[in-house]
GUTI-380210 format. One record per residue (C-alpha): residue number from 1; residue in three letters; x, y, z. Coordinates in steps of 0.5 Angstrom, whole numbers, plus 500, padded with zeros to 3 digits. Each point is the difference from the previous one (the first is absolute). Example, Ala and Ser with C-alpha at 12.3 -4.5 7.8 and 13.67 -1.06 7.14 Angstrom:
<nodes>
1, ala, 525, 491, 516
2, ser, 502, 507, 498
</nodes>
This chain:
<nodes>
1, unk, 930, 945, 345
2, unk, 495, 500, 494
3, unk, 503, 492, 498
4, unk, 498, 497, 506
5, unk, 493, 503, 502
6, unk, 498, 498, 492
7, unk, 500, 491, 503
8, unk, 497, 503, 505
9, unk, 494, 504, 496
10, unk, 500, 494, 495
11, unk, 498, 495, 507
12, unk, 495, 505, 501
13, unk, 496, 500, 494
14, unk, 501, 493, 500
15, unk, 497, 499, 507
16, unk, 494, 505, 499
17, unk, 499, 500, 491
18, unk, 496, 506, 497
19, unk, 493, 499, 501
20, unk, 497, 501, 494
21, unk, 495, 505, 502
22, unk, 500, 507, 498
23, unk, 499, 507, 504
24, unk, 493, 500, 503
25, unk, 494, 502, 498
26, unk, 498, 505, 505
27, unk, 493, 503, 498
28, unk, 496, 505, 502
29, unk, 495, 499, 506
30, unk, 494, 497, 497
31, unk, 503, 497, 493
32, unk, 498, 493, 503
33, unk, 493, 501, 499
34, unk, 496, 496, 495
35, unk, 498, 504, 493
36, unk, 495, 499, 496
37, unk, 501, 498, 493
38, unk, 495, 500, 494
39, unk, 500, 492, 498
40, unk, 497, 501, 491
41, unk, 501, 492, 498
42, unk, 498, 501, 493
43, unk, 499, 495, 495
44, unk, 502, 493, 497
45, unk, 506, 498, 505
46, unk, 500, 506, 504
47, unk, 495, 497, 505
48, unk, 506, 495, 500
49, unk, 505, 504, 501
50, unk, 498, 506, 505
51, unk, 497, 493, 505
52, unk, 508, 498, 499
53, unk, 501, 507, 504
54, unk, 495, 499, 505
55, unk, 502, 494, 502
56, unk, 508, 502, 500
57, unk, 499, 507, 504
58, unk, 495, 496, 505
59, unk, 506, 494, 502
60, unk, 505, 506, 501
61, unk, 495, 504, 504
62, unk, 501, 506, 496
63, unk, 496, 507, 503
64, unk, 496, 500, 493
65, unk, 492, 499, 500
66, unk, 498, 499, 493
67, unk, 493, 504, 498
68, unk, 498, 496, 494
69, unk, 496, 502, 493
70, unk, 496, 496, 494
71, unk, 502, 504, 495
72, unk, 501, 497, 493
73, unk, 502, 503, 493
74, unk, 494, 500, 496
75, unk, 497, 505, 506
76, unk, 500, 507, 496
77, unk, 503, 503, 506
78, unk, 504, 499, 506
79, unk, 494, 501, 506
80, unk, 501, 506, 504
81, unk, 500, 495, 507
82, unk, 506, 497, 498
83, unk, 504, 507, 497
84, unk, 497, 503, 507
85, unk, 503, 494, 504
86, unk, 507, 501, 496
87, unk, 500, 507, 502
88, unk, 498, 499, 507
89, unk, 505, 494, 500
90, unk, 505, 503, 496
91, unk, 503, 493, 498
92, unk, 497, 495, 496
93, unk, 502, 493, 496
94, unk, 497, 498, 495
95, unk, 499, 494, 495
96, unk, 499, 501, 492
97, unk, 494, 502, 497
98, unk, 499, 498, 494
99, unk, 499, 505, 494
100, unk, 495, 498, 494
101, unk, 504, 502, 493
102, unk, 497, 506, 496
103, unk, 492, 501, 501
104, unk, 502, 506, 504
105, unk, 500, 498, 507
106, unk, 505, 503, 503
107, unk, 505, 497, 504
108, unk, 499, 499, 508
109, unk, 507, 501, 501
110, unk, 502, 505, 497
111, unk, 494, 503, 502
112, unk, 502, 500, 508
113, unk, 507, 502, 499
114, unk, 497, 507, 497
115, unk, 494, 500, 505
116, unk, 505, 500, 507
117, unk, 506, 504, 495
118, unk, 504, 494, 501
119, unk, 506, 503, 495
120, unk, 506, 494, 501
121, unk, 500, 494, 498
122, unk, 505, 497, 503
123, unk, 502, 494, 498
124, unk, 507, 495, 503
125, unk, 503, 494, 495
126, unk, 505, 496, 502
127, unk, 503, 494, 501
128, unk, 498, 494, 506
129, unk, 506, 496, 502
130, unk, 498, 493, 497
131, unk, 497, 502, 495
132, unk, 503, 500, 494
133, unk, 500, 504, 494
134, unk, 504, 502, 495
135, unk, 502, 506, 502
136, unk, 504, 501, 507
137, unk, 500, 507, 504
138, unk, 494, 503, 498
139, unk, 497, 504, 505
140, unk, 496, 506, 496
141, unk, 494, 505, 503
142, unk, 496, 502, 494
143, unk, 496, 506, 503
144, unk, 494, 503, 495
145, unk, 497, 505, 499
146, unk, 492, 498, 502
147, unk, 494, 505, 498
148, unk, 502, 503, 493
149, unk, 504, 498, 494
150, unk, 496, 496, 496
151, unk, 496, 497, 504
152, unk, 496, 507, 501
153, unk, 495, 497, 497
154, unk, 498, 505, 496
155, unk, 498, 497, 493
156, unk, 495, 501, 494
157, unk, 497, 499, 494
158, unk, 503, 505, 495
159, unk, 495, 497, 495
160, unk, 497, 493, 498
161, unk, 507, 496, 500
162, unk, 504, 505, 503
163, unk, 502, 500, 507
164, unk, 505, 505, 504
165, unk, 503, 498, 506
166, unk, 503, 506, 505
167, unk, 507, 499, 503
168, unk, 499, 505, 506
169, unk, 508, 502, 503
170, unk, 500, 506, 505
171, unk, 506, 504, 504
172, unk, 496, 500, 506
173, unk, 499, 491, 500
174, unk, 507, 499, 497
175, unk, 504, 504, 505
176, unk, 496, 497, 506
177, unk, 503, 493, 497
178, unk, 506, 502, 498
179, unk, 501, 502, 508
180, unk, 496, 494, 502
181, unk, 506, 496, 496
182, unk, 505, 503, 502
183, unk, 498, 501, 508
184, unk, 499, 492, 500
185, unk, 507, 500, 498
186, unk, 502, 504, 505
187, unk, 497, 498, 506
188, unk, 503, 492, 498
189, unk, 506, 501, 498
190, unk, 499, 500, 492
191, unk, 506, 501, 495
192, unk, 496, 502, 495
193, unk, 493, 503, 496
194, unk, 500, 498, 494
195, unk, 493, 505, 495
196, unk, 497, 495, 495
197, unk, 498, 505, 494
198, unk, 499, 499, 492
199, unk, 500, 508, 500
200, unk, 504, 499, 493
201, unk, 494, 499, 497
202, unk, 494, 503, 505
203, unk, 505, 507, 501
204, unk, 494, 503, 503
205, unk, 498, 495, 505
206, unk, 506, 496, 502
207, unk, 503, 506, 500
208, unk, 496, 504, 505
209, unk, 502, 493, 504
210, unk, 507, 500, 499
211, unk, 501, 508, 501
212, unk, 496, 498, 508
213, unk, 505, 495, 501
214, unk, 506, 504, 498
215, unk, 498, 506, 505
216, unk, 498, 494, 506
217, unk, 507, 497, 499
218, unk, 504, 506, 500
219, unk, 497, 500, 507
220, unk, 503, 493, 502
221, unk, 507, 500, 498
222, unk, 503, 494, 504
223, unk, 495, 497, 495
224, unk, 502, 499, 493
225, unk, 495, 500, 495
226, unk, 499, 498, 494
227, unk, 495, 500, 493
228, unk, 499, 494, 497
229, unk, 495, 500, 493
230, unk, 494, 494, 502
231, unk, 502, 496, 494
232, unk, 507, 499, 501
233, unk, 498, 499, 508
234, unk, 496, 494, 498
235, unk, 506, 497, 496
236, unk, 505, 502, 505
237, unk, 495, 497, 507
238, unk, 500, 493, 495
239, unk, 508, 500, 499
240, unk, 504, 504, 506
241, unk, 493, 501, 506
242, unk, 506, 501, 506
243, unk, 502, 506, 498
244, unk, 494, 502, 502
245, unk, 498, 504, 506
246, unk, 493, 504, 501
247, unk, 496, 502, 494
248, unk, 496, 507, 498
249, unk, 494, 499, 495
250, unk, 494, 503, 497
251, unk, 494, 495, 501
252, unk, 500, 496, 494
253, unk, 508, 499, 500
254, unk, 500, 498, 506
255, unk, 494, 494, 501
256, unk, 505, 497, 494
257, unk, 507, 501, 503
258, unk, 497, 497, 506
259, unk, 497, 495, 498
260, unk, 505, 498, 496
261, unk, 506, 501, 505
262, unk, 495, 496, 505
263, unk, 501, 494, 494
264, unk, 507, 501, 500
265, unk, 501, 498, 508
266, unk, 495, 495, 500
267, unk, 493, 502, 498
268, unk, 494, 504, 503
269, unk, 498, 494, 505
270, unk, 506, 503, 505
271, unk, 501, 507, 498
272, unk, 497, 504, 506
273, unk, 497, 507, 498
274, unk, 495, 507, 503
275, unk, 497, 506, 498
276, unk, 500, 506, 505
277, unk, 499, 506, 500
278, unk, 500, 506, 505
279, unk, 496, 498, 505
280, unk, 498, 493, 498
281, unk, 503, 493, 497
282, unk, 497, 495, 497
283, unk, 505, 493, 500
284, unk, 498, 495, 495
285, unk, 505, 495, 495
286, unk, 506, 503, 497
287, unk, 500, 499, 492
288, unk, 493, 498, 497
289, unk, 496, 503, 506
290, unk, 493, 500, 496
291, unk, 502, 492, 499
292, unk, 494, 495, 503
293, unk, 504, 494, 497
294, unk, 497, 494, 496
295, unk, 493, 497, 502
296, unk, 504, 493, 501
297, unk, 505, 504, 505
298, unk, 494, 502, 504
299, unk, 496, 492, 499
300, unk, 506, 497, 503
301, unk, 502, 504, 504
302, unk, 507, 502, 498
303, unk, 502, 506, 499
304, unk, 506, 504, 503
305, unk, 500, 504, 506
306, unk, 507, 502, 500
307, unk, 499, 506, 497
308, unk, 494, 503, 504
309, unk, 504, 497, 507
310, unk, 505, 504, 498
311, unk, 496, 506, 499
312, unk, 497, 499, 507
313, unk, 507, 501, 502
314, unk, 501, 506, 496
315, unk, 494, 502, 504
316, unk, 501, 498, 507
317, unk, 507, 505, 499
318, unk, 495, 506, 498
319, unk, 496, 499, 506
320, unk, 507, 500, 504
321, unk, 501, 493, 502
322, unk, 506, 498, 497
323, unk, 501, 493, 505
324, unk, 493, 497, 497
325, unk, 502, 502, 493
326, unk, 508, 497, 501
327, unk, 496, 494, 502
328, unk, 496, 500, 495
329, unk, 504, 501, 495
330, unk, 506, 496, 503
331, unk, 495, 494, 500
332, unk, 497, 500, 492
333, unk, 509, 501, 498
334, unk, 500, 493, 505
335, unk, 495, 496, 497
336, unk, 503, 503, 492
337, unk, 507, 498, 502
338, unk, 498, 492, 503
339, unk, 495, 499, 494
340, unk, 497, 496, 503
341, unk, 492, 503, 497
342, unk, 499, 504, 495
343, unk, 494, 501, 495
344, unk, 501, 499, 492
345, unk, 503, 506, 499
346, unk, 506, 499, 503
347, unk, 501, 492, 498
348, unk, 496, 497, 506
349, unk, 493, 496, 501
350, unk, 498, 504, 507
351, unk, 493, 502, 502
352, unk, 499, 509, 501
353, unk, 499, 496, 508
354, unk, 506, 496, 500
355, unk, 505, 505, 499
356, unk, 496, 504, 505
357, unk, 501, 495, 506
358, unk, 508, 499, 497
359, unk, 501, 508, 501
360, unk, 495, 500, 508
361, unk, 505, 494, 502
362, unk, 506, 504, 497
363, unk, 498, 507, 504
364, unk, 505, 501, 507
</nodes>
């Protein structure tokens, strides 16, 4: 019996393929309504880059007002409308803002992250089809540890010539991102959380880190875990990146881990990335997040939007939207695979604007 009715279930699917849809989204009554999200162009090619976005969001019809903020990197501090606006909104995208070296200005980005306690850094690296790179497979979230570390700011001068900078690790923030880490991979179906540490030589510091994640991975145990010391981490992401899978650093680690997977899988102009909190996310380009890019970039008018495209993908599935951010994300990796227009860092010649119209004729 069961070989005769199989010709018949194979003209049946013939007759009536698969649709390629997945289970519906059912939301909640009221999800539909538009949300207001803080708009931060910032400096240099920022402007460029977050008006890519608008434009975007504005031909998909997405529920998203944007309530947009001046604000530059050579302000003293972040305005209070401004971190009043995120709190009340409690989502906001953001551009570089650019940090002055030395002079003792303190970065506006970091000082945003410590104001709304915006403890992940989350950061995703991996390959586009039809963009080539040296290594194939490479799929890695690197997730940081945000407000301590040594981007405490803590430093002074000892004496003329001396100059003593604090690294500042706690169980409380190292378990927070530990459990943040291995919660992400948990709900996203991740293999595997992997501790970036240098706790042969810090014992004290690292070591607290270590201890943090140690106690959180017992927690997760369909999640294999995994230590990793930072100089040997950056040797193994340039010669085997895909084995891989979701890194847990302290602050300083994970700003270089980042950046450095987000070169292996195809640079920082494609790498989306956030920063979020308890009860406020702020999404922004993934590695190099503080960059405002070249001033040629910004007179010619080519800078890369993919990155904050992708981003504004991210965003748009932390609201619940998830068939405006599959859109989105489906038409960027459309424009990738033709490459018909691309900008200079991925080996083309087109303007930020060209390949803003090539996504909006891709969208569904």
């Amino acid at each position: 019996m069961a070989r005769r009715t199989l010709p018949i279930l194979k003209q049946l699917l013939h007759q009536h393929p698969a649709t390629t849809r997945s289970v519906t989204y059912m939301p909640r009554p009221g999800d539909g309504a538009p949300r207001t999200v803080t708009l931060i162009p910032g400096d240099g090619i920022g402007p460029l880059v977050t008006g890519a976005v608008e434009q975007v969001m504005e031909a998909m019809h997405a529920p998203i007002y944007f309530e947009k903020f001046e604000v530059h990197g050579d302000m003293k501090t972040i305005p209070s409308e401004v971190l009043d606006s995120i709190r009340r909104n409690k989502v906001c995208l953001k551009g570089g803002l650019n940090t002055p070296m030395g002079g003792g200005v303190s970065s506006l980005n970091v000082q945003l992250r410590k104001e709304l306690d915006l403890y992940a850094s989350l950061v995703n690296c991996f390959n586009l089809p039809g963009l080539v790179t040296r290594h194939e497979n490479v799929d890695i979230v690197v997730i940081r540890e945000n407000t301590e570390g040594e981007y405490a700011g803590l430093e002074h001068e000892v004496v003329p010539g001396v100059v003593e900078s604090l690294k500042v690790i706690t169980k409380f923030c190292s378990e927070r991102i530990a459990k943040y880490a291995f919660e992400y991979a948990y709900l996203n179906n991740r293999k595997t959380v992997t501790a970036v540490h240098k706790a042969n030589i810090m014992k004290l510091a690292d070591g607290l880190f270590l201890e943090s994640c140690r106690e959180i991975a017992s927690k997760y145990p369909s999640i294999k875990y995994n230590e990793i010391i930072v100089d040997n981490c950056c040797m193994q992401l340039v010669s085997k990146p895909e084995q891989f899978d979701v890194m847990v650093t302290p602050n300083l680690y994970g700003n270089l881990v980042a950046n450095t997977a987000a070169g292996i899988a195809g640079g920082t102009g494609v790498m989306p990335g956030g920063n979020v909190g308890a009860d406020h996310a702020v999404f922004e380009q993934g590695a190099s997040a503080g960059n405002v890019g070249k001033q040629k970039f910004v007179e010619r008018k080519t800078a890369n939007p993919i990155a904050l495209l992708l981003s504004s993908a991210m965003m748009l599935r932390h609201l619940q939207f998830p068939s405006f951010a599959d859109r989105l994300e489906n038409s960027v990796k459309r424009v990738i695979l033709e490459g018909k227009y691309r900008t200079k860092d991925l080996g083309g010649n087109s303007t930020t604007q060209e390949v803003v119209d090539a996504v909006i004729a891709k969208l569904d």
